[in-house]
C-alpha positions in Angstrom: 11.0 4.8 30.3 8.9 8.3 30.8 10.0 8.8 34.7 7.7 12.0 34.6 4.8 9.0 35.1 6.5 7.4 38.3 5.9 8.1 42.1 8.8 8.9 43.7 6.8 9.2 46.9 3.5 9.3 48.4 3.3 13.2 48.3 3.6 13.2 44.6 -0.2 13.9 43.3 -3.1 13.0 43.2 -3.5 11.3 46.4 -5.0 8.4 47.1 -8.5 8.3 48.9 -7.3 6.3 51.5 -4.9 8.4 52.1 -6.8 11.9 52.6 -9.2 9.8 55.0 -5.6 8.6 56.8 -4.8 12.6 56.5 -9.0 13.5 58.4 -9.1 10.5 60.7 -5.6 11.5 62.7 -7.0 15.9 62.3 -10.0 14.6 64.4 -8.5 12.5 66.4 -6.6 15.6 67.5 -9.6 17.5 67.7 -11.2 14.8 69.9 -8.3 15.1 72.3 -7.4 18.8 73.0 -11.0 19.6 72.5 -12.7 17.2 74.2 -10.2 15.7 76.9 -7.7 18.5 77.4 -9.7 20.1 80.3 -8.9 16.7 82.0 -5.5 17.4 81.5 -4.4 17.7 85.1 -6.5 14.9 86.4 -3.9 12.8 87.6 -5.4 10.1 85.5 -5.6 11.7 82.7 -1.6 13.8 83.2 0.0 10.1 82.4 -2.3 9.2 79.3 -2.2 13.0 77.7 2.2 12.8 78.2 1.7 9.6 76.3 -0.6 10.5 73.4 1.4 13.9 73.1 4.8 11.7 72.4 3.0 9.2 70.4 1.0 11.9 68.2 4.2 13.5 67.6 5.7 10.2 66.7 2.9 9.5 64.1 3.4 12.2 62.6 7.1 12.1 62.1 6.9 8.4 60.6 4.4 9.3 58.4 6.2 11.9 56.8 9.1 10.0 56.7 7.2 7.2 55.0 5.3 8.7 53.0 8.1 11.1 51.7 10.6 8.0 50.9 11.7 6.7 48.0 12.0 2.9 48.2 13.0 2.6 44.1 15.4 -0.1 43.5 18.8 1.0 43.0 19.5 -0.6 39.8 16.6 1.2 38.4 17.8 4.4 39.5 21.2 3.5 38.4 19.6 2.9 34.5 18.1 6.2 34.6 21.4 8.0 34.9 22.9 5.2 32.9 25.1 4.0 35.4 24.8 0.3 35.6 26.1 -1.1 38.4 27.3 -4.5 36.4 29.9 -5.6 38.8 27.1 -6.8 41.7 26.4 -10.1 41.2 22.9 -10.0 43.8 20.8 -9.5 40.8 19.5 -12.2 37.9 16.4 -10.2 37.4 15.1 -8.1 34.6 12.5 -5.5 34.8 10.6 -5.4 31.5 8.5 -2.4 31.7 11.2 -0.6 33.9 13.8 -2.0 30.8 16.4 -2.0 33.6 18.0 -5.1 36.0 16.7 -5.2 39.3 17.2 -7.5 42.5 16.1 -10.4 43.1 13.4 -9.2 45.8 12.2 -6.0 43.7 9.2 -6.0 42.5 7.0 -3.6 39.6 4.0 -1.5 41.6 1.6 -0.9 38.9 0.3 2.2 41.0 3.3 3.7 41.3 4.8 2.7 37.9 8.6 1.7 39.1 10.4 -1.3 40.6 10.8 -1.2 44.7 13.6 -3.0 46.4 12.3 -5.7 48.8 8.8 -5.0 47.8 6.3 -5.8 50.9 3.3 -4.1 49.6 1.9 -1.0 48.3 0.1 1.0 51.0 -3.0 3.2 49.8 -3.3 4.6 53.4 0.6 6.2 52.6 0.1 6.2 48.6 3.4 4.4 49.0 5.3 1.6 48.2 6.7 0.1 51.8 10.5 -2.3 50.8 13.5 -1.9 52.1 14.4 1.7 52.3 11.7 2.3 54.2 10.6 -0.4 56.1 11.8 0.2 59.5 10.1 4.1 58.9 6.8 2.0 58.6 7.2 -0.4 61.6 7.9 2.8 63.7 4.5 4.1 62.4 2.4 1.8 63.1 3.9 1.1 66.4 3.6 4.2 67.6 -0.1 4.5 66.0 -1.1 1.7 68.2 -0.1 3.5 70.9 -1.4 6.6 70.0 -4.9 4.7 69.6 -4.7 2.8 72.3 -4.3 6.2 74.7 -7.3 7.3 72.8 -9.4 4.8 73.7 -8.3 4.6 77.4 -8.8 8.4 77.5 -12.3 8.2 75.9 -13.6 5.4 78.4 -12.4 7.1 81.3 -13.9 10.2 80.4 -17.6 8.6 79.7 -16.6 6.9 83.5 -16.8 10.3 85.0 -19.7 11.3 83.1 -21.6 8.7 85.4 -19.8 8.8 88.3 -19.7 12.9 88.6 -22.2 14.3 86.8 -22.4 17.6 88.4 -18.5 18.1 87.7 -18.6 17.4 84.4 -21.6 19.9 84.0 -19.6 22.7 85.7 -16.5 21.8 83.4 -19.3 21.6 80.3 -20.4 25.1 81.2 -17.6 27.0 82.0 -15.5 25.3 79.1 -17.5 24.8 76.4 -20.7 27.2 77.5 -23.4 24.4 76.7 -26.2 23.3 78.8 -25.4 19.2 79.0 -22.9 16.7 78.6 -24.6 14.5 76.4 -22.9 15.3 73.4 -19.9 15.2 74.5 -20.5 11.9 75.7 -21.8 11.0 72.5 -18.6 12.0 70.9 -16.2 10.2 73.3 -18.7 7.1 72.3 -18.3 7.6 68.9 -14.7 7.9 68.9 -14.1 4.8 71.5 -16.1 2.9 68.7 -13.8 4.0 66.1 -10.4 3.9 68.1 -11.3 0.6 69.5 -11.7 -0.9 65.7 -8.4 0.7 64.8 -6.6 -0.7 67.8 -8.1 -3.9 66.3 -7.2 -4.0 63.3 -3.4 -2.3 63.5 -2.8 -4.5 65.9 -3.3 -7.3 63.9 -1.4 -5.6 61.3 1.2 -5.5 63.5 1.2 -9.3 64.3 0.9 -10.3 61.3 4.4 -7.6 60.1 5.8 -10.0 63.0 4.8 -13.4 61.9 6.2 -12.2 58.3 9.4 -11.2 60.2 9.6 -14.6 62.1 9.6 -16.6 58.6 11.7 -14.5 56.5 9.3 -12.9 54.0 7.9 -10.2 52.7 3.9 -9.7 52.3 4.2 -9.9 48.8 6.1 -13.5 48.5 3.6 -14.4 51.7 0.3 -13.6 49.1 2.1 -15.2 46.1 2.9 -18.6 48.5 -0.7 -18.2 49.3 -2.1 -18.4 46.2 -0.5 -20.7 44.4 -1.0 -23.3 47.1 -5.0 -22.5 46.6 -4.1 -22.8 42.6 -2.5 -26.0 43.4 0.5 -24.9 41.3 4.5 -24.2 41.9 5.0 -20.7 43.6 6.6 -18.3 40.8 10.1 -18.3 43.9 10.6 -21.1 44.3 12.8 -20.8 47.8 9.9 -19.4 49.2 8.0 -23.3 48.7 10.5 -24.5 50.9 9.1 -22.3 53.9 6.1 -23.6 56.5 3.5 -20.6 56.6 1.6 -22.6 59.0 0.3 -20.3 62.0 
């Protein structure tokens, strides 16, 4: 197998789209923040939120990394490439054929990243990443902490266009010696635009997140939980077996 052709990790080029609009959305939300909202800073409602999104930010950005940059290859793949083989553990039956290498039981062949990855969940185009077991935990931390991140965002953002219409005339001053324009109504505009936006993402990773916990609660990955899914539609036995045994019912 040409391992010159397989992604070791999500930094290894090219990148993903997905994952250069993860890279843009999280630089302007940082913009947004210490541009925007930093004067606010030592409002006492604002003091709390900014400690919050500073720890969370820094979070984000430390998960990421740390998912992005792992390598979740199976270990009997890895082991076939340095021809050791590791024929003395008796957890795997399995056979990758394009890999040409045994591999466990829950491993699975990402296409997109061209090797086998050990408890395969899925492969993440926002990370340009597969996401099994070696870095699974490194993914829950993100998108926890993401949520958080988001959700300060959006608290920030709404209480921000609150004191646009409760104290105009502050906001003006602050507009004018700050950012040296005339009105606020931009900067409203912005703090709209980005409530829109954080309040979709909120949304959406947050159902992400119950949905990683619903997966965790039954004992699967969200590979086996899309297989399950259709071959029940298909009307035909699930390619695992064990996993027809389970009750997916929300």
């Amino acid at each position: 197998m040409d391992t010159n052709r397989i992604r070791l990790n999500g930094f290894k080029m090219p990148f993903h789209l997905y994952q250069l609009l993860s890279w843009l959305y999280i630089i302007l939300c940082i913009a947004e923040y210490y541009i925007f909202l930093f004067p606010f800073r030592r409002d006492e409602d604002f003091y709390f939120l900014s400690s919050i999104f500073d720890v969370s930010l820094i979070l984000v950005l430390f998960f990421g990394f740390l998912t992005t940059k792992s390598d979740p290859t199976d270990a009997l793949v890895k082991s076939s490439w340095n021809n050791i083989m590791q024929t003395q553990d008796l957890r795997f039956n399995y056979k990758c054929m394009i890999c040409n290498a045994p591999i466990y039981r829950r491993s699975k062949h990402c296409m997109n990243c061209n090797r086998c990855t050990e408890d395969f969940d899925h492969h993440c185009k926002w990370l340009n990443n597969c996401i099994g077991k070696k870095n699974y935990r490194f993914f829950w931390a993100l998108i926890l902490s993401f949520q958080v991140n988001q959700a300060v965002l959006l608290a920030s953002s709404i209480i921000f266009t609150y004191y646009c219409i409760e104290h105009p005339e502050k906001i003006e001053q602050l507009t004018k010696r700050v950012y040296h324009l005339d009105g606020y109504i931009s900067l409203v505009t912005i703090n709209i635009i980005f409530s829109v936006f954080s309040a979709i993402t909120v949304f959406t990773n947050g159902y992400l997140i119950c949905f990683h916990i619903f997966l965790k609660f039954k004992g699967v990955t969200t590979y086996e939980y899309i297989i399950y899914k259709n071959a029940v539609k298909k009307k035909k036995p699930c390619i695992r077996p064990e996993i027809d045994r389970r009750d997916f019912k929300l």
